[in-house]
GUDREN-418928 format. One record per residue (C-alpha): residue in one letter; x negated, y negated, z negated. Coordinates in pm, whole numbers, padded with zeros to 5 digits, always signed. Layout:
BEGIN
aXYZ...
REM end
This chain:
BEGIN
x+01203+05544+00859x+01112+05386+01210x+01242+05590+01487x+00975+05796+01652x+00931+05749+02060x+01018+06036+02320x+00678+06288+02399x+00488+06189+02677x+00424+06436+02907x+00140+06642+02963x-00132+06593+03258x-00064+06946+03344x+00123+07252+03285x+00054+07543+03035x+00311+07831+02881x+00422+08200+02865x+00477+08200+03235x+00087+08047+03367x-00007+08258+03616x+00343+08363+03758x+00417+08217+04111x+00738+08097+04219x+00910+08030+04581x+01192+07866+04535x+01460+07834+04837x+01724+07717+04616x+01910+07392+04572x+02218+07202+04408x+02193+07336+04064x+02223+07718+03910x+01882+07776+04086x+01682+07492+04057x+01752+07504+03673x+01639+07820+03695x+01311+07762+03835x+01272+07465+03640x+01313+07655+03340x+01020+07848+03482x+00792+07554+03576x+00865+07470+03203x+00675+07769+03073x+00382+07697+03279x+00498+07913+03650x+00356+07750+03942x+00701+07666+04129x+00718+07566+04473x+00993+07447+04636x+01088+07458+04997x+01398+07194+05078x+01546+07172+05438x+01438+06891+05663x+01738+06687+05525x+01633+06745+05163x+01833+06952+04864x+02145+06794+04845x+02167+06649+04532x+01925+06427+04601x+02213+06189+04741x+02422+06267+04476x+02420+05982+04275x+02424+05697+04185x+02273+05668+03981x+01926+05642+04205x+01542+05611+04145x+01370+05480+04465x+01640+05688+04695x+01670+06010+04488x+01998+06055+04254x+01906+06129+03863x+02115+06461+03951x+01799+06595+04134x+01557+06456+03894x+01720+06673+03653x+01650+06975+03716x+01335+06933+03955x+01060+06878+03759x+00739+07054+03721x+00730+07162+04110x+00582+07141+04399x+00774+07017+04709x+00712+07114+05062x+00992+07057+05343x+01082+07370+05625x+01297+07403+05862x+01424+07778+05776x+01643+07801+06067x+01288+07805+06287x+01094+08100+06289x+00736+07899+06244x+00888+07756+05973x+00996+08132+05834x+00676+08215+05881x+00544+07985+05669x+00773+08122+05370x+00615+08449+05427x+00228+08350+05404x+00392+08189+05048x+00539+08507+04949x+00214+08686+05028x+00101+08617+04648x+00402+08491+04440x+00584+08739+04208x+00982+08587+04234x+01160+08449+04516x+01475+08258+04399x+01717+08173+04669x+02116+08082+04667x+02206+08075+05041x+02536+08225+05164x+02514+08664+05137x+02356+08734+05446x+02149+08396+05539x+01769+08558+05462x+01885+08896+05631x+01961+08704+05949x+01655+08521+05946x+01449+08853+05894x+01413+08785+05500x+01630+09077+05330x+01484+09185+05037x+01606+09581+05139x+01529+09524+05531x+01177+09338+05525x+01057+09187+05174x+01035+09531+04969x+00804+09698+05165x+00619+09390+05291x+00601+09298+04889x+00690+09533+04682x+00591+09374+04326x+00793+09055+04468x+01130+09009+04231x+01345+08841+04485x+01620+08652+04312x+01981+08536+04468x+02188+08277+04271x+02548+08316+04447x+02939+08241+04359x+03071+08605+04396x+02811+08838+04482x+02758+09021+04835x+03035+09273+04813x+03400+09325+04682x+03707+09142+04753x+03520+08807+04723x+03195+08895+04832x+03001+08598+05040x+03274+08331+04939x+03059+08026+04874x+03120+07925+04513x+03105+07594+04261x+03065+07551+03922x+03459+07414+03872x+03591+07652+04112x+03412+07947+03902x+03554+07770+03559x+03941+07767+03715x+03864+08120+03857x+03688+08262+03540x+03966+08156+03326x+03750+07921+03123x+03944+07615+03229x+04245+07844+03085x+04113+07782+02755x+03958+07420+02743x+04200+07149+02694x+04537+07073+02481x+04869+07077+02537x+04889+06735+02699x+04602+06765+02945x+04684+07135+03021x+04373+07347+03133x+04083+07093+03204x+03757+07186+03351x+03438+07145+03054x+03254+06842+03100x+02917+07008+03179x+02868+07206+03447x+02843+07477+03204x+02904+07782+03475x+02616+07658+03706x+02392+07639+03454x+02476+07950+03234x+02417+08099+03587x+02044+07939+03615x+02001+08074+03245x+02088+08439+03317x+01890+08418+03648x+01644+08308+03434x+01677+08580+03151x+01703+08888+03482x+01371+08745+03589x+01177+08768+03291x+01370+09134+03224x+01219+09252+03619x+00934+09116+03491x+00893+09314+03203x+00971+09638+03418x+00707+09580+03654x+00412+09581+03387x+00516+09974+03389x+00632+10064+03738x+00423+09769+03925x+00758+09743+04160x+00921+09405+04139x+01350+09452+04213x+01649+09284+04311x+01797+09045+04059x+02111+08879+04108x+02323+08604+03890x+02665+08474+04010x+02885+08197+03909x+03182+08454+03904x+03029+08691+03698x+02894+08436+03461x+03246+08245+03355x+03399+08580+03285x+03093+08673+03064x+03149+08370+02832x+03512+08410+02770x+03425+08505+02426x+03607+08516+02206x+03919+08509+02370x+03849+08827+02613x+03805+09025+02264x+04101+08866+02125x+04323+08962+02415x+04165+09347+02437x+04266+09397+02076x+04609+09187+02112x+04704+09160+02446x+04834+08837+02346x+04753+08509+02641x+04532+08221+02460x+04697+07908+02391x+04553+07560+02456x+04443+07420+02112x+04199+07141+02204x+03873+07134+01990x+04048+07414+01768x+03894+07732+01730x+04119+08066+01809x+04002+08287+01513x+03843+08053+01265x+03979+07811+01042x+03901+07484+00981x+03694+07476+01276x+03835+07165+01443x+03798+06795+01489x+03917+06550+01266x+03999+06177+01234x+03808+05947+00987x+03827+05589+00905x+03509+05535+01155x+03566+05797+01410x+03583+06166+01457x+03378+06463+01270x+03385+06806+01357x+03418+07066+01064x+03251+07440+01154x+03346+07608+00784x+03273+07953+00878x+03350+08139+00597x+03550+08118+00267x+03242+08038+00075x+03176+07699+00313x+03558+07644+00204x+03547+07645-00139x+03215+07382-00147x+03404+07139+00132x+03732+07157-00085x+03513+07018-00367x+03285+06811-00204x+03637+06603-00097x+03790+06650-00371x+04070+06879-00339x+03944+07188-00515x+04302+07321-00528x+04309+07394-00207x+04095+07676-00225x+04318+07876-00470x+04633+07843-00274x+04726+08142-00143x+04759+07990+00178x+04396+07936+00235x+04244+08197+00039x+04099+08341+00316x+04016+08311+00703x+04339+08487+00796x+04566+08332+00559x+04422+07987+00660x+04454+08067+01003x+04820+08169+01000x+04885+07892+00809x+04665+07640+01009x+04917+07333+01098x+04969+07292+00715x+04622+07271+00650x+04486+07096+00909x+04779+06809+00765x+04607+06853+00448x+04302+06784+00558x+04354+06517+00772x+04495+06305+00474x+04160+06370+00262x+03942+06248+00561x+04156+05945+00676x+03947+05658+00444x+03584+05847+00476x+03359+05712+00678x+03233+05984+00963x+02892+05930+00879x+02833+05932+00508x+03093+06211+00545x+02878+06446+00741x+02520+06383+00586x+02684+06477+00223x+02867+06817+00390x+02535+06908+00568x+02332+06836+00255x+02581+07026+00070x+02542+07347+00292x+02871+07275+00477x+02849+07264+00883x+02966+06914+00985x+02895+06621+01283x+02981+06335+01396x+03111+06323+01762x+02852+06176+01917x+02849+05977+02261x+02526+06040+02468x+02304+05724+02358x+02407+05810+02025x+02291+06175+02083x+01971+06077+02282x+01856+05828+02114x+01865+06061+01736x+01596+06027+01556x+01609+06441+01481x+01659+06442+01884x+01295+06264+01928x+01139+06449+01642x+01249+06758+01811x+01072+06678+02119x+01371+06661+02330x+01354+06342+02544x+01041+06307+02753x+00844+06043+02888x+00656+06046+03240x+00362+05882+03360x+00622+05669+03639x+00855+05580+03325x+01114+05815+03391x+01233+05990+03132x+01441+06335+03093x+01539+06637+02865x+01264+06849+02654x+01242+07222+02653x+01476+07334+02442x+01299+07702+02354x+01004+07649+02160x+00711+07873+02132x+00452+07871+01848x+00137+07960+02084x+00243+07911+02461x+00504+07645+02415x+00522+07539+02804x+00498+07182+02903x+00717+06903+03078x+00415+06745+03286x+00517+06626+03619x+00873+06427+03724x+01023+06593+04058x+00884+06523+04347x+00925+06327+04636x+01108+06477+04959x+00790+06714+05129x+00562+06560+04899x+00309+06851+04906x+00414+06972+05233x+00057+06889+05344x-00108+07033+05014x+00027+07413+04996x+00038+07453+05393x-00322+07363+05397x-00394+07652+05064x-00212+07877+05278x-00461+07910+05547x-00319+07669+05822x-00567+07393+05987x-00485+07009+05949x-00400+07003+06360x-00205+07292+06264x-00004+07103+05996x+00030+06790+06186x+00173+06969+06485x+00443+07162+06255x+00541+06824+06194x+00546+06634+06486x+00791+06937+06580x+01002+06899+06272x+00952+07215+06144x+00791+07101+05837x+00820+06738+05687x+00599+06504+05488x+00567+06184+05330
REM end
């Protein structure tokens, strides 16, 4: 079967979200995931970088004419215009955009928009009251760590999920992704949608806020539940899972699978399909509990039954055969699938870059991936000319560096 190429994008953007408008003041990455999740599903995003840009943009390499990949990641779909915040023409400027847009998202430091006049309780309600004005921070604006600034591996070591990732021998490690930032953008994301919601029946847009804090100690399931009930600290048991068994990775003769047998029935058909139905009478392993106090002996057992199988053949016949298996995968292996293209998640744009799908799919409005990020200010000129201001205006904001284009 050949292998099918990635999607190429659409001309231009449709979804759930067409019609929604979007200031975004954000940068780095728990925001502008966020709004790019929103630009997915057809928002009209606009984002307003600092003269010296969002700061991933240098954070590479690697780089595409100047720009790291990082940014590229996460800033598609939106429009770009570059304003000096600190200014108050440039300020200004931020408020003729919020005159029509329904969600601010911002992630400076707790207490940056009130001292520039832009507090959501001191100036934006009133001014806008349907506005849902979004902050992205690392602790929130109040308690002990209120206004610390806040990144995605300091919230993993804080939120105890670094606690739980690794083995033994590595001791706590942080996870490979930055999984808090981006959980972070995702519940933004989900608080939006919820104010949203509300203000189809009040008409008042709200206050949402998403932290990096707050998000790390919301995924520590299932070990937070485990230590309510037990009171008893986690251990570190690498790719093992604390309250299911098998549910590990294992060694083959051509690299490493990892079995997810949920349940007793998923044990009994993977003890056959390798053919060691015995195992699934011994009392040892005749349930989840038994096979979980008694997991060392097992997993020994198992590893012997997988040493001479080859990691692929092994894990098409367990997934045919009902039983949750997969290779481990390195990234070309993962993005160059075949089920990975069919499933529409690589995309190609006009320019030849490419970049991640949308991984939600709806049947009627299923949002688009139609535009790579944009250049530094590249519609600087564009939006401050829809919002009312003359071309002499525009060129004097930036001969005065208060705005910025190409």
């Amino acid at each position: 079967m050949p292998t099918p190429s990635p999607k190429a994008a659409p001309k231009s953007p449709s979804g759930a979200l067409t019609g929604i408008r979007v200031v975004d003041l954000s940068r780095v990455l728990g925001g502008p995931y966020c709004t790019q999740i929103l630009s997915d599903h057809g928002a009209r995003v606009v984002k307003v970088e600092p003269p010296m840009g969002d700061e991933t943009r240098t954070w590479g390499p690697p780089f595409v004419e100047g720009t790291a990949s990082y940014f590229l990641g996460v800033n598609r779909n939106k429009q770009d215009i570059v304003l000096d915040l600190s200014r108050p023409e440039g300020r200004e400027a931020v408020l003729r955009l919020l005159a029509d847009a329904d969600v601010l998202v911002e992630n400076f430091k707790t207490g940056t928009m009130e001292k520039w006049g832009l507090g959501f309780e001191e100036v934006l309600r009133e001014r806008f009251p349907r506005l849902i004005h979004c902050r992205v921070s690392g602790f929130g604006g109040d308690g002990p760590l209120g206004g610390a600034p806040g990144y995605d591996a300091v919230a993993q070591a804080m939120g105890g999920l670094m606690s739980v990732n690794g083995d033994p021998a590595s001791g706590p490690t942080r996870i490979g992704i930055p999984i808090v930032d981006m959980t972070t953008g995702l519940n933004a994301v989900i608080g939006i949608l919820l104010a949203l919601a509300e203000r189809q029946r009040s008409g008042l847009g709200q206050f949402v806020e998403a932290t990096l804090f707050d998000t790390a100690v919301g995924l520590l399931h299932p070990h937070a539940a485990n230590w309510f009930v037990n009171g008893q600290v986690p251990v570190l048991a690498g790719s093992g899972h604390p309250n299911v068994v098998p549910y590990d990775k294992f060694e083959t003769r051509s690299g490493e699978v990892f079995l997810g047998i949920g349940n007793d029935g998923q044990f009994r058909k993977f003890c056959a399909f390798v053919g060691a139905p015995e195992l699934a009478t011994d009392a040892r392993y005749a349930s989840n509990g038994e096979r979980n106090r008694n997991r060392i002996a097992l997993r020994a057992s198992i590893e012997t039954l997988l040493a001479d199988r080859d990691a692929a053949e092994l894990c098409e016949g367990l997934l045919k055969a009902g039983i949750p298996a997969g290779p481990v995968n390195q990234l070309p292996q993962v993005l160059q699938h075949p089920h990975t293209l069919h499933r529409e998640m690589v995309v190609e744009f006009d320019n030849g870059q490419r970049g991640l799908g949308i991984p939600v799919k709806l049947s009627r409005t299923p949002g688009s991936v139609h535009a790579a990020a944009p250049t530094l200010g590249q519609h600087t000129r564009e939006v401050l000319l829809g919002l009312g201001y003359s071309s002499t205006e525009v060129d004097a904001m930036i001969e005065q560096g208060i705005a910025r284009a190409p």
